[in-house]
N, C-alpha and C positions, 0 to 999 in steps of 0.2 A: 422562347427567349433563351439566350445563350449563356454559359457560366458563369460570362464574364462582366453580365449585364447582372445578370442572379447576386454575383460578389458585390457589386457596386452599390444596390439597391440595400441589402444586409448592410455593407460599411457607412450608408449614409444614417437607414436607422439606429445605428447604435452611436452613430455622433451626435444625433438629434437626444435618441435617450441617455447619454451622458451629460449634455446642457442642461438639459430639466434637471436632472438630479444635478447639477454645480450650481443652479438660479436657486433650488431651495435650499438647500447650506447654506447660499449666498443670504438669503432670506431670515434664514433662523439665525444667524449669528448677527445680522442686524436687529433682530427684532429684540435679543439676547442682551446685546450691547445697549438699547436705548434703554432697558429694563435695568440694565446694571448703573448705567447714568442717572435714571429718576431715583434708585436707592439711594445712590451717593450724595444727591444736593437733599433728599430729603433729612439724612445720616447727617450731613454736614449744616444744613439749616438745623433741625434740631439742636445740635450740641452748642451753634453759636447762641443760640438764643437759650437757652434753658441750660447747658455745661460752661458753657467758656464765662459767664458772669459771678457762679458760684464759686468758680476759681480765680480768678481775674481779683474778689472782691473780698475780704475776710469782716466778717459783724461780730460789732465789740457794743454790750451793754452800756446803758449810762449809769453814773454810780447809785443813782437813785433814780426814781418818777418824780417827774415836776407835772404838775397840775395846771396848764397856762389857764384854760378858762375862769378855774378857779382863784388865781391871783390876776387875771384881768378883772375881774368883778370886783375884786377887793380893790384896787389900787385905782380901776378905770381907764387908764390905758395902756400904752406899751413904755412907752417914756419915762413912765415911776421907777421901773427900773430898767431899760436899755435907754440910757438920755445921752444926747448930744451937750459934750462940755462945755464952755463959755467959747474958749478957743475955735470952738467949728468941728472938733474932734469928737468922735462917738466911741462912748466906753464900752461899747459892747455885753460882753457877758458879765454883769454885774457880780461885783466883789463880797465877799464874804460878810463885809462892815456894812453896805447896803441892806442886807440881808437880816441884819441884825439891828437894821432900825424897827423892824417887826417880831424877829424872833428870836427867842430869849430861850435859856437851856433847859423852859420850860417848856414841853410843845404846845401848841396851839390846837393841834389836832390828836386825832387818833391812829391813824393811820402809820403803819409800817414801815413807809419812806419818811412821816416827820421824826417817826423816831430815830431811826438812821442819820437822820439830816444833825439833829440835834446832839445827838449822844456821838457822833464821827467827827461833823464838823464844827459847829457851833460850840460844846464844850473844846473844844482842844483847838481853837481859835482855826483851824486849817481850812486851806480854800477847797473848795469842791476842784476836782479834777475834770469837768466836763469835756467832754468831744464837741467841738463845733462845727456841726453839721456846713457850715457858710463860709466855712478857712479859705479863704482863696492863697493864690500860691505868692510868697516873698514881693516877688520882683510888679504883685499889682496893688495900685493905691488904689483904694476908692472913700469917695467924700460921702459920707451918709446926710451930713448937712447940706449938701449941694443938693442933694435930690429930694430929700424929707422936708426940709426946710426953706429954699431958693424955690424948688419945682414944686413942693409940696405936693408928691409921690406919694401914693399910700405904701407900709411896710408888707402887705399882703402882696403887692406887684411883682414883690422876689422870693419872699418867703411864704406867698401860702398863707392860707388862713389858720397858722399856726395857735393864733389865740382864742380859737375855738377848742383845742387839742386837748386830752385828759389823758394822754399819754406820750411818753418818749416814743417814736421807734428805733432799733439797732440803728447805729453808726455802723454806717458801712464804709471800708476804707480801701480804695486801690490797690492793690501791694506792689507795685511796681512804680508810682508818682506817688504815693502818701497820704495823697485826696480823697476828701470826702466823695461818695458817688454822687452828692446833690449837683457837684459842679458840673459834671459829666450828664447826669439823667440817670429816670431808672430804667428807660427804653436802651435797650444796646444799641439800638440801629442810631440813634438821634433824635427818634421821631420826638416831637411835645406838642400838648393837647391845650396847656396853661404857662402863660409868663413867666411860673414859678418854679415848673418842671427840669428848666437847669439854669447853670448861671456862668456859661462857656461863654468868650470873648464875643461871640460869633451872636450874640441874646443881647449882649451889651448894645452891640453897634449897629446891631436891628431895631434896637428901639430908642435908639439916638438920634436914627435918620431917618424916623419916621418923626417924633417928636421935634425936632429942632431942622431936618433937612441935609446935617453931615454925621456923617457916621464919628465923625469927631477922629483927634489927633495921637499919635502913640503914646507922646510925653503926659498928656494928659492922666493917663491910668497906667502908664509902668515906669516906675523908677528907672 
């Protein structure tokens, strides 16, 4: 064989063994990169879900424990004290004077929050400062007699079988809209399990067009 056959033979295998070794760099920095990508969506799902809520949301006490089951039993039902006025209009979080058709600056009970309740508000005539978990924003109406009363709606369909409850939990509040989380959910994603899980426009007009067939009109629920 001639030198020049000899050279040729040498300059092919060292271009072959230069590809091999360029396919595996080429390899290992793909396998590199898909490895740096599954860190990052996991890195980034985490924090959405478990960091950006605790931040996103600040939790504020209620000034006291309210016992619902225990003033459901007393009273019977929701209505003794959240009732709908003559008008059509519902008073919502019942007033101090309410309150004090039953309780007197005598407590009733024993317990820590009736003393509180008593000795803060009831002596010194002032209303509880409550968080309402159900604030919806300004600009939306909603008829609780239209639904409670005309559809005769149960109050658990939005709120949860709240009057089973023997305790507050934290008010959790947006910091960037103001809102309670109930409106939103307490899923970040959106997901919900029950009716009562949030109480976004988008819950509203899901079960308007299921129950009636239109999802119903703007003027209807926003000023």
């Amino acid at each position: 064989m001639s030198k020049k056959e000899n050279k040729n033979e040498s300059g092919s295998a060292e271009s072959a063994g230069e590809c091999t070794a360029g396919d595996t760099k080429d390899d290992k920095g793909l396998g590199l990169g898909v490895i740096f990508f599954i860190l990052a969506f996991v890195i980034c799902f985490l924090s959405g879900t478990l960091l950006f809520p605790k931040l996103l949301y600040s939790k504020k006490e209620q000034p006291f424990n309210f016992n619902h089951e225990l003033h459901v039993g007393e009273t019977g039902d929701c209505e003794s004290c959240h009732a709908i006025r003559e008008d059509g209009s519902f008073n919502g979080i019942p007033k101090l004077a309410k309150c004090q058709e039953c309780h007197t600056e005598t407590p009733l009970g024993e317990t820590e929050d009736e003393a509180v309740f008593t000795e803060m508000y009831v002596a010194k005539e002032k209303e509880v400062p409550w968080y309402v978990y159900s604030r919806q924003p300004d600009c939306v109406f909603f008829s609780h007699a239209a639904h409670t009363k005309t559809e005769g709606m149960d109050c658990v369909t939005c709120h949860g079988p709240i009057g089973t409850s023997t305790n507050l939990k934290p008010y959790e509040e947006n910091r960037i809209t103001g809102y309670s989380r109930e409106i939103w959910g307490q899923n970040i994603w959106g997901i919900k399990k029950h009716s009562w899980d949030r109480m976004k426009m988008d819950d509203c007009a899901e079960c308007h067009k299921k129950e009636t067939g239109h999802q119903g009109y703007c003027f209807q629920c926003h000023k």
